[in-house]
ROBA-955558 format. One record per residue (C-alpha): residue in one letter; x, y, z. Coordinates in Angstrom, 2 decimals. Last residue first. Layout:
N
NODE residuo      px      py      pz
NODE       A       X       Y       Z
...
This chain:
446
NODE residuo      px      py      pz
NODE       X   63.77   85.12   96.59
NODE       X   63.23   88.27   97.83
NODE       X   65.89   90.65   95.79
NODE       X   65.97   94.39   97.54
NODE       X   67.51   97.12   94.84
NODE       X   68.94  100.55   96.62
NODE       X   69.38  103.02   94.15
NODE       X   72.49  106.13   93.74
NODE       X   72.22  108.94   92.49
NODE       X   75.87  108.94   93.01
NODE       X   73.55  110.52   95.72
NODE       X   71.13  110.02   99.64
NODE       X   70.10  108.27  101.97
NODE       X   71.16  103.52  103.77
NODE       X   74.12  107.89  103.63
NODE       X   70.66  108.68  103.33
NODE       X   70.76  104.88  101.95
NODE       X   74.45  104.54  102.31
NODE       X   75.26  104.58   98.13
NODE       X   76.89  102.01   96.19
NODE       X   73.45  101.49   94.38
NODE       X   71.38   98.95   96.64
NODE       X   70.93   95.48   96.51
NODE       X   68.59   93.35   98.85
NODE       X   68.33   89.80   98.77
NODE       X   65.84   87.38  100.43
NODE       X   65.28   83.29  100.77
NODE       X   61.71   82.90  101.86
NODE       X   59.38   82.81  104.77
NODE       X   56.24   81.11  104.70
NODE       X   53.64   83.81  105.64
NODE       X   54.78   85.88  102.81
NODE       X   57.04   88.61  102.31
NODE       X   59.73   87.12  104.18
NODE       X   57.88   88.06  110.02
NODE       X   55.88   92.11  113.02
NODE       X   56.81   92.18  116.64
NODE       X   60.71   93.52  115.17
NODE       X   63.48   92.18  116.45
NODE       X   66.85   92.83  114.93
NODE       X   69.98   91.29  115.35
NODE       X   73.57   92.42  114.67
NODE       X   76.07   90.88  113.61
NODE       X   67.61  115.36  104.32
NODE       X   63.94  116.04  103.29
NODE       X   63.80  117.08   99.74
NODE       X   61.72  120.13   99.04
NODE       X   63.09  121.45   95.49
NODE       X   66.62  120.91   96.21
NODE       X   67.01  125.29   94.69
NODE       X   63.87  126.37   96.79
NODE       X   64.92  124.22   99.86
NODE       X   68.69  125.69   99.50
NODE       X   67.57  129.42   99.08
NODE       X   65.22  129.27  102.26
NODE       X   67.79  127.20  104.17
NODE       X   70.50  129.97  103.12
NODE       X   68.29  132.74  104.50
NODE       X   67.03  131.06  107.80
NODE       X   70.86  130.23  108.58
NODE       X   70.96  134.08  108.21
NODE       X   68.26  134.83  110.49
NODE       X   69.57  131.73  113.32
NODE       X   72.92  133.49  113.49
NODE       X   71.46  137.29  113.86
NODE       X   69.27  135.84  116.77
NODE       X   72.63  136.06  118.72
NODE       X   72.88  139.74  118.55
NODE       X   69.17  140.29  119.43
NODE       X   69.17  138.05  122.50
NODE       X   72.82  139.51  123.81
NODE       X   70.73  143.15  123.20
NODE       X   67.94  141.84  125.17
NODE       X   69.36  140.84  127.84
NODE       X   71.90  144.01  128.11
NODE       X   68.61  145.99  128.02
NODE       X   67.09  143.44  131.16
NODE       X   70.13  144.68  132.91
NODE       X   72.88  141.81  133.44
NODE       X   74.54  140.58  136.51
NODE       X   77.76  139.90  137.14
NODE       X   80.15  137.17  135.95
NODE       X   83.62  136.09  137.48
NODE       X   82.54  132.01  136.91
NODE       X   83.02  130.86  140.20
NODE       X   81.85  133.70  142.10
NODE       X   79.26  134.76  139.46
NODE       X   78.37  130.54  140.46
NODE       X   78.02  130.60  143.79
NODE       X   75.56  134.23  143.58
NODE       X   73.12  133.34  140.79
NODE       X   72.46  135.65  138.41
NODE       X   74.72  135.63  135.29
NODE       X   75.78  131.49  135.10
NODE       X   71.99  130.94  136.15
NODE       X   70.69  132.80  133.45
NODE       X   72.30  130.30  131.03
NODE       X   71.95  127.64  132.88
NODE       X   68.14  128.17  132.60
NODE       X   68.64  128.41  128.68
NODE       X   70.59  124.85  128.75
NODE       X   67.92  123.61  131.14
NODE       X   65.24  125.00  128.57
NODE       X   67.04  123.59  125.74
NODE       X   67.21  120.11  127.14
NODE       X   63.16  119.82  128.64
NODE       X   61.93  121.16  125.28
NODE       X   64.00  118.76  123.43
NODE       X   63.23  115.74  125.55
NODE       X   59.56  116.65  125.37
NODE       X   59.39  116.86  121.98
NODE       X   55.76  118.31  120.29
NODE       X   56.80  122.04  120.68
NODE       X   59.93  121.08  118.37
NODE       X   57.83  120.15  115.74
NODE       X   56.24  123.87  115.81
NODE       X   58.35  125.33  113.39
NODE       X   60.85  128.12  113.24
NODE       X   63.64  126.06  112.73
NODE       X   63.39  126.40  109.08
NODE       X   63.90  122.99  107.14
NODE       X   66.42  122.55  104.57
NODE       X   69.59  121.31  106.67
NODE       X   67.65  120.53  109.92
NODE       X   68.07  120.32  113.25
NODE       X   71.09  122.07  112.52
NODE       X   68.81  125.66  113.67
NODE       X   68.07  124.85  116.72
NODE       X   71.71  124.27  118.00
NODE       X   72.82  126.93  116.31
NODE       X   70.17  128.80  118.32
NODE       X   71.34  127.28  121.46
NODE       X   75.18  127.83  120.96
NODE       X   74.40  131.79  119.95
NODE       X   73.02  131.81  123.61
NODE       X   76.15  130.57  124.80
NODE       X   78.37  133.09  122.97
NODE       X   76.08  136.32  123.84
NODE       X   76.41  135.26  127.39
NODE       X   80.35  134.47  127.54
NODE       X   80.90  138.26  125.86
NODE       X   77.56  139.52  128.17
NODE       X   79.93  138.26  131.19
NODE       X   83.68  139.01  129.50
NODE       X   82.46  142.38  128.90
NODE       X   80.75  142.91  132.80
NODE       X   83.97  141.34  134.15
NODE       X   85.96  143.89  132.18
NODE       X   84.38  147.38  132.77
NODE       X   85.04  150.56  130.98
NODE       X   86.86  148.89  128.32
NODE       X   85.23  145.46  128.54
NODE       X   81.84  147.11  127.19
NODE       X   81.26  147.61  123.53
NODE       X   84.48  145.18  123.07
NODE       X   82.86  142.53  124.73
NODE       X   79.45  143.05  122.67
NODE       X   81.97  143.32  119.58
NODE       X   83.76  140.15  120.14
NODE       X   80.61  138.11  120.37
NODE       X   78.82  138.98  117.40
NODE       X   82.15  138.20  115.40
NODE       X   83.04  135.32  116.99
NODE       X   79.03  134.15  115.95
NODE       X   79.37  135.35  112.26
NODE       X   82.57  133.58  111.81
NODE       X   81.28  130.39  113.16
NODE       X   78.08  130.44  110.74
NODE       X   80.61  131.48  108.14
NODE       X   82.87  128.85  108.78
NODE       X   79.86  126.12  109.10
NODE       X   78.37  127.29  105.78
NODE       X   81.72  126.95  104.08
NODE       X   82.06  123.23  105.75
NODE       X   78.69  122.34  104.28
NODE       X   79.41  123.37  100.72
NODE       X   82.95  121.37  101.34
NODE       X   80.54  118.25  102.13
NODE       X   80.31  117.02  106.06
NODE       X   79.78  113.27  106.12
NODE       X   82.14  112.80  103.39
NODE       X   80.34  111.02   99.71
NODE       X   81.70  107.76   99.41
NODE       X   79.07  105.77  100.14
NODE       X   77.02  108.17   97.00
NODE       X   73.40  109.11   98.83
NODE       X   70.34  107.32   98.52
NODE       X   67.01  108.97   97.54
NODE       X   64.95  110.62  100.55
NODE       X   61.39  109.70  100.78
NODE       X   62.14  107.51  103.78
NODE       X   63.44  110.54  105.95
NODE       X   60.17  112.28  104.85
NODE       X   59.77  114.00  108.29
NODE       X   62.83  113.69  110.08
NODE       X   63.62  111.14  112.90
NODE       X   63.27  112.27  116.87
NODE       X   65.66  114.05  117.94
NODE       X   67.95  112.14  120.45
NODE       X   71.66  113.06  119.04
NODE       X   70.47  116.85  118.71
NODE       X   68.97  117.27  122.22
NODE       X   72.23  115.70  123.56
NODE       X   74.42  117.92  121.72
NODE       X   72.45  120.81  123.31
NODE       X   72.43  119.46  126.36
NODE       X   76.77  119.12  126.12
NODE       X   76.68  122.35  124.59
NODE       X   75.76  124.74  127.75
NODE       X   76.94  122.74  130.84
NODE       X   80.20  121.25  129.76
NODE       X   81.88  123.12  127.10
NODE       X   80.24  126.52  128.14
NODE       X   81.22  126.10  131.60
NODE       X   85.04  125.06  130.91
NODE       X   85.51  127.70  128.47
NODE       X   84.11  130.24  131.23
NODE       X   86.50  128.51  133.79
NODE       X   89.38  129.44  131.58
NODE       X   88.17  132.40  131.06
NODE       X   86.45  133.74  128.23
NODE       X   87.67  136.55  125.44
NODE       X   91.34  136.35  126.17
NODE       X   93.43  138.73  123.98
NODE       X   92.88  141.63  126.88
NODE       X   89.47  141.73  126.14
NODE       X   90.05  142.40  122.44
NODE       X   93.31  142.36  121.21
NODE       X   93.08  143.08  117.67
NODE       X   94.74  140.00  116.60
NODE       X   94.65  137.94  119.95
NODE       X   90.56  138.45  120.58
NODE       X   89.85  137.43  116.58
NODE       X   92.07  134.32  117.00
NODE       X   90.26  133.90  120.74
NODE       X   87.03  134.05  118.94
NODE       X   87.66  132.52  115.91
NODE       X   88.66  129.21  117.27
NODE       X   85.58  128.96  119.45
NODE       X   83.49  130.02  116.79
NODE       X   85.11  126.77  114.34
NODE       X   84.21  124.27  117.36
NODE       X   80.71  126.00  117.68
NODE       X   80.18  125.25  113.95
NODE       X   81.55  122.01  114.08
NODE       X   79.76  120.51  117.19
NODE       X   76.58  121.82  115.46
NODE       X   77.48  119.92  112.06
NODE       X   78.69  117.04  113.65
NODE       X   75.79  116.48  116.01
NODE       X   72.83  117.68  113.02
NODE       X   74.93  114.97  111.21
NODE       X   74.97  112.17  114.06
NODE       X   71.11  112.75  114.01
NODE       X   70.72  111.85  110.48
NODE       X   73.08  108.61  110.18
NODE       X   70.52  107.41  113.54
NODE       X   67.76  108.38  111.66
NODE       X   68.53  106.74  108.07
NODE       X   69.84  103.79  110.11
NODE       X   66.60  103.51  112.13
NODE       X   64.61  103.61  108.96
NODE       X   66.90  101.40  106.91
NODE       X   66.15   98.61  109.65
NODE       X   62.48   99.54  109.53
NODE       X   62.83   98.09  105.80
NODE       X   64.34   95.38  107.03
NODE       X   62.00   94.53  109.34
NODE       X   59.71   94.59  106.98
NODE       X   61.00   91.30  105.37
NODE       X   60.36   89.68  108.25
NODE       X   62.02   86.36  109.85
NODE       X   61.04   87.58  113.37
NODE       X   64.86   87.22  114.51
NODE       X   66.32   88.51  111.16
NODE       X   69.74   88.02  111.62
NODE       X   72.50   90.51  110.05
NODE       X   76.00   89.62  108.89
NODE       X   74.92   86.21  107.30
NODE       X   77.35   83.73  106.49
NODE       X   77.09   82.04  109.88
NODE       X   73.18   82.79  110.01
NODE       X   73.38   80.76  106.67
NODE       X   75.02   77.94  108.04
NODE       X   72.75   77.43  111.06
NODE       X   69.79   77.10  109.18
NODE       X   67.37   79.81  109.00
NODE       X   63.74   79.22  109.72
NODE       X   63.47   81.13  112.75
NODE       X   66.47   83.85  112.58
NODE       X   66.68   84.25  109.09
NODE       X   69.54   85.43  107.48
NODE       X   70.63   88.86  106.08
NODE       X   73.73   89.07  104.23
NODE       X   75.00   92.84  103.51
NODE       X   77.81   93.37  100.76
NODE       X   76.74   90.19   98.82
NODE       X   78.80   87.34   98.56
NODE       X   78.45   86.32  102.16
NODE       X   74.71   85.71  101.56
NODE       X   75.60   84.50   98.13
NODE       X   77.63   81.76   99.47
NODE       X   75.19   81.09  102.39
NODE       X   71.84   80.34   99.98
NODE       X   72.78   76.80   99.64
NODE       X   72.42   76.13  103.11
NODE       X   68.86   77.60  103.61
NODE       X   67.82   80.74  105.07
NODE       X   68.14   83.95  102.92
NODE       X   68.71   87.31  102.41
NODE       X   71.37   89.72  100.41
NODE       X   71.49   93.14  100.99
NODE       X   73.81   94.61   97.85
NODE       X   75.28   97.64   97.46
NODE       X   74.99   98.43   93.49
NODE       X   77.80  100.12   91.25
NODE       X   76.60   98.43   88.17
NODE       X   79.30   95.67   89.37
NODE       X   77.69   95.10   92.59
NODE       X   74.68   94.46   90.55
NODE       X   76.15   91.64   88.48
NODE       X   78.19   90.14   91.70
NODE       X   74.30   89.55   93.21
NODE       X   72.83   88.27   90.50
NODE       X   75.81   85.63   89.88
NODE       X   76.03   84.55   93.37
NODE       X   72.18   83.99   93.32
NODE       X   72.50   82.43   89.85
NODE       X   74.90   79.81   91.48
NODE       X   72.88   79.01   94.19
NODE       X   70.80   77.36   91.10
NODE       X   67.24   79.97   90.38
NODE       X   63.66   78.47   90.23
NODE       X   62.03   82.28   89.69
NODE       X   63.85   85.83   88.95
NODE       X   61.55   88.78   89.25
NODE       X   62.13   92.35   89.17
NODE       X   64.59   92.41   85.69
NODE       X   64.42   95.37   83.90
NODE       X   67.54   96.90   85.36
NODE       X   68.90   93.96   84.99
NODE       X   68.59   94.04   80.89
NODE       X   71.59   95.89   79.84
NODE       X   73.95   93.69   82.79
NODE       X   72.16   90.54   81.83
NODE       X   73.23   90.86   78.39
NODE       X   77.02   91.62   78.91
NODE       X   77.12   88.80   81.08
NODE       X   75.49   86.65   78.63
NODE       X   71.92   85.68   79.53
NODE       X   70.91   81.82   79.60
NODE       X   70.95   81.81   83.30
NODE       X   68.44   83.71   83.63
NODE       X   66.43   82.24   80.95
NODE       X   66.83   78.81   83.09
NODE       X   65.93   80.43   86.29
NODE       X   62.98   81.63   84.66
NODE       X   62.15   84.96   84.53
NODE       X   59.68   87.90   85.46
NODE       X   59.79   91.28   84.13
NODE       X   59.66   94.48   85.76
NODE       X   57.55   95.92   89.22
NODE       X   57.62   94.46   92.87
NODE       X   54.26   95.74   93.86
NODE       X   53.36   93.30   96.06
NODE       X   50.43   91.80   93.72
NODE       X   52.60   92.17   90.60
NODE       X   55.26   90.33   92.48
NODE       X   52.39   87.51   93.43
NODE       X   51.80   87.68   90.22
NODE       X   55.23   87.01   88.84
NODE       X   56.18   84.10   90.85
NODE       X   52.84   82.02   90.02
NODE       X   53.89   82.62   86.37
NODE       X   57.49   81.57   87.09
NODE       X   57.11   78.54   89.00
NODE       X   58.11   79.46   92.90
NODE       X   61.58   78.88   93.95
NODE       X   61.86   82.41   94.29
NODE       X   64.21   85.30   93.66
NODE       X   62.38   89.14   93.77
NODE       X   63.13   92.38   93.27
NODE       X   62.89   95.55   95.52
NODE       X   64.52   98.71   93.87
NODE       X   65.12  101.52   97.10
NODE       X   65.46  104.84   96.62
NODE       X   63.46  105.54   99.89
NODE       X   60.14  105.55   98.13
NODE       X   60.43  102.53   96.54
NODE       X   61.46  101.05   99.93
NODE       X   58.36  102.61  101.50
NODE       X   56.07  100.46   98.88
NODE       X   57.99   97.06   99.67
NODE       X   57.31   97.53  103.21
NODE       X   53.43   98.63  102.59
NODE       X   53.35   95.44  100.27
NODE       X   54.94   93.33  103.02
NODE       X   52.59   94.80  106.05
NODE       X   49.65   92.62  105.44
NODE       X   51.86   89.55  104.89
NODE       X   51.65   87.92  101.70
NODE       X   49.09   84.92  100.86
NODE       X   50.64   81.71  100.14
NODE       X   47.67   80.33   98.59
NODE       X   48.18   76.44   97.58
NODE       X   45.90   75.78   94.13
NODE       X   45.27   71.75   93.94
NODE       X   45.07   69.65   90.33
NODE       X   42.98   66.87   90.41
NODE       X   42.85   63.27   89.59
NODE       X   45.19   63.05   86.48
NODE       X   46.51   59.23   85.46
NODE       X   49.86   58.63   85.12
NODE       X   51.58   56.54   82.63
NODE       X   54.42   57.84   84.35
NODE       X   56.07   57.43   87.85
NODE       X   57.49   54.12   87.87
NODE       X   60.77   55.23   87.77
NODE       X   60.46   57.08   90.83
NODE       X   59.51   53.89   92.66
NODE       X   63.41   52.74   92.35
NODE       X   61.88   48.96   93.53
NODE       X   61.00   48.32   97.24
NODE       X   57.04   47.98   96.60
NODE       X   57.85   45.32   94.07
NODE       X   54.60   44.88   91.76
NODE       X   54.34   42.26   89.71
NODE       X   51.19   40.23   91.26
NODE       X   50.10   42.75   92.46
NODE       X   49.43   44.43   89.27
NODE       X   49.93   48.46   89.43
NODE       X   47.34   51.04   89.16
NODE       X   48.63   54.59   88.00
NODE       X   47.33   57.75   90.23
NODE       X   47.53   61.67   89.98
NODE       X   47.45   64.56   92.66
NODE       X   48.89   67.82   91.13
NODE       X   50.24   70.58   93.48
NODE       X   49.70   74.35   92.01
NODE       X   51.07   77.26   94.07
NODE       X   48.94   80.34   93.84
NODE       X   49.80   83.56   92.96
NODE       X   46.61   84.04   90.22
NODE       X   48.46   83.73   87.44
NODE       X   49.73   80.32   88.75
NODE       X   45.98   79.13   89.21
C-alpha cells in the first residue's frame, strides 16, 4: 500500500482480564501482545493542478523536492507520481550523512521523509551553502526556525499556526503549492516589464544627452536642438504612454521556460548598456541631421521635423524593448488593447504637436508636407532596422531563449491535506525568480 502513495493505519486488539485490568494505568505500556485485525490504505490524492505546478517549476529552473512526515516508501511514490524526481530517504539516513556527504549527494536527493526540525534547518543551510536561494514552507510550530532560516519562508494561511506565519515572510492564503509557482510567474513578469522600462527610459535618456552634446559641438540649431517647451512635451506626452505601454505588457511567451539568472547579476549588463549608447547615438544622430537639412533656411520648420523625427524614434524604441530577442515585427502587439490604445495616442500626439493650431503656438512648430512625413518616418525606422539586426544575431547565438505579502490564488500543499513546504533556488532571482550563475531554483514540500 506504501508503494502505491497511500498511508497505511493498522487496527489491532489484545483482550485484557477484568478482573486485572486498570483502565487508568500508563495504557501505552500495554500495547503489545497485539493481535492484527486489518491493515487500512488512506489516499491522500494530490491536487489536479500540483503535478502541472511542479512540472512548470522544472521548466523555469526550478528543482522541486520533497520533506514529509509520510513513511518513506509511501513518500516516494507519491513523488514519483508528482514528478518530483531523485532518491527518497529516511529522516534517519538523512541525518546519518556527514556534511561533506550530504553536500555530494543533495543534488540527488528529491525526497526526504519523517525529518526532526532540525533536519529542516540543516537542509535548508546545506543548499544555501551550494549557492542555493531557498523558499522554505510550512505550517506547524516546529517548522518556524527553518521557515526563518531559509531566504524565503512561506506559511500557510489556513492551516498554519500563528508562529509559523510570524516566521514566515510570505502567507499562503489558499494553502497551495501552485500558488507559488504563479507567484514566480508574476515576479518573472513584473522583473520583465521593469526591464523593457529601464532599458527604453535608458536609451531615450542617453539620445537626449547626445542630442544637445551633438547640437553644442558643431552647433546645430543654434546649439539648442528642442525648446524648452519641446523637452517638456516630449517628456510628458510622448514617453510617459510609451513607458506606460511597456510597464503593463502583458508577460512574455516562455517566461517560465527561462533558467534563473545570477542575484547578483545588474539589471542592465555592460552588453546592454553598449546597445543602449548606440541605439541613443543612432537616434541624436538621425535627428541632428533632419534639423540641420533644414534649420538654415528656416528654424521653426528644423526644430519641428528635429522634435518630430525624435518622438517618433521614442515610439519605435519603445516597440522594439518589448523584447530583448524577439523582433517587434509581430502580431502580439495586435492582440493588446492597452498597447494599441497607448501607442496610437502617443502617435496622435504626435501629429497633433505639428497640426493643430493651440499647440504650434505653444510648441513653435509648423506644419509638415506629407514628403517631410515620410522622410521623419524613414529616418526613425533606421533605429527599429538595426535593433532588428542585433536581435536576429542575439536569438541565433542564445539559441531561442525567451528573456509580508499575501497571495490568493482560487486554486490550495500538493495534496488535499496541506503540508509543511520548502523551496530552494540557486542564488539566482528566478529571471532575475530568471535567469544565470546558472543558477537552479529547488522547491522542498515536506
Amino acid at each position: 500500500m506504501g508503494q502505491s502513495g497511500e498511508r497505511v493505519m493498522v487496527v489491532a486488539r489484545r483482550d485484557f482480564d477484568p478482573k486485572t485490568f486498570d483502565p487508568k494505568a500508563k495504557l501505552i505500556d500495554s500495547v503489545n501482545d497485539l493481535t492484527l485485525l486489518t491493515m487500512v490504505g488512506i489516499v491522500d490524492p494530490p491536487r489536479a493542478e500540483a503535478k502541472d505546478a511542479i512540472a512548470k517549476c522544472k521548466s523555469a529552473g526550478i528543482q522541486v523536492r520533497m520533506i514529509t512526515g509520510d513513511h518513506a516508501v509511501t513518500a516516494a511514490a507519491i513523488g514519483k507520481e508528482l514528478g518530483i524526481t531523485g532518491k527518497a530517504l529516511s529522516g534517519k539516513e538523512f541525518a546519518a550523512l556527514s556534511d561533506e556527504q550530504l553536500s555530494k549527494d543533495l543534488p540527488e536527493i528529491g525526497v526526504v521523509a519523517r525529518v526532526a526540525p532540525e533536519d529542516k534547518i540543516r537542509l535548508v543551510q546545506m543548499l544555501q551553502k551550494q549557492n542555493n536561494i531557498v523558499a522554505m514552507t510550512g505550517d506547524g510550530v516546529n517548522d518556524a526556525p527553518a521557515l526563518k532560516k531559509a531566504d524565503i519562508g512561506v506559511a500557510m494561511g489556513i492551516t498554519g499556526t500563528e508562529v509559523s506565519k510570524e516566521a514566515a515572510v510570505m502567507i499562503l492564503t489558499d494553502d497551495n503549492f501552485a500558488t507559488i509557482v504563479k507567484a514566480v510567474e508574476y515576479g518573472r513578469a513584473l522583473y520583465d516589464n521593469l526591464s523593457k522600462y529601464i532599458r527604453y527610459q535608458m536609451t531615450s535618456l542617453v539620445s537626449f544627452i547626445a542630442c544637445f552634446l551633438g547640437s553644442a559641438l558643431f552647433f546645430i540649431a543654434g546649439g539648442t536642438p528642442f525648446n524648452t517647451l519641446m523637452v517638456l512635451w516630449i517628456n510628458f506626452a510622448i514617453t510617459v504612454p510609451i513607458a506606460i505601454a511597456l510597464g503593463f505588457d502583458t508577460p512574455s511567451s516562455g517566461l517560465m521556460e527561462r533558467k534563473p539568472r545570477p542575484l547578483t547579476q545588474p539589471v542592465l549588463s555592460r552588453n546592454q548598456w553598449i546597445r543602449i549608447v548606440f541605439l541613443g547615438i543612432i537616434m541624436a544622430a538621425g535627428t541632428l541631421i533632419l534639423e540641420q537639412m533644414y534649420y538654415p533656411t528656416n528654424a521653426v520648420l528644423g526644430l519641428t521635423i528635429g522634435a518630430t523625427v525624435f518622438s517618433l524614434f521614442n515610439v519605435f524604441v519603445g516597440l522594439s524593448s518589448r523584447s530583448e530577442t524577439r523582433s517587434a515585427f509581430n502580431r502580439e502587439i495586435l492582440s493588446d488593447r492597452r498597447q494599441v490604445m497607448l501607442y496610437g495616442i502617443t502617435i496622435a500626439l504626435i501629429i497633433l504637436a505639428t497640426s493643430l493650431g493651440v499647440l504650434q503656438r505653444f510648441l513653435n512648430t509648423t506644419e509638415l508636407s506629407g514628403d517631410q512625413w515620410l522622410l521623419c518616418i524613414a529616418v526613425a525606422l533606421s533605429v527599429l532596422v538595426v535593433d532588428e539586426v542585433i536581435k536576429f544575431f542575439m536569438s541565433g547565438k542564445q539559441g531561442g531563449s525567451g528573456s509580508g505579502s499575501r497571495i490568493d490564488d482560487p486554486s490550495a500543499g500538493i495534496c488535499a491535506k496541506s503540508r509543511l513546504t520548502c523551496v530552494s533556488a540557486p542564488r539566482a532571482h528566478v529571471s532575475r525568480l530568471t535567469q544565470e550563475k546558472e543558477a537552479r531554483r529547488h522547491i522542498v514540500h515536506v
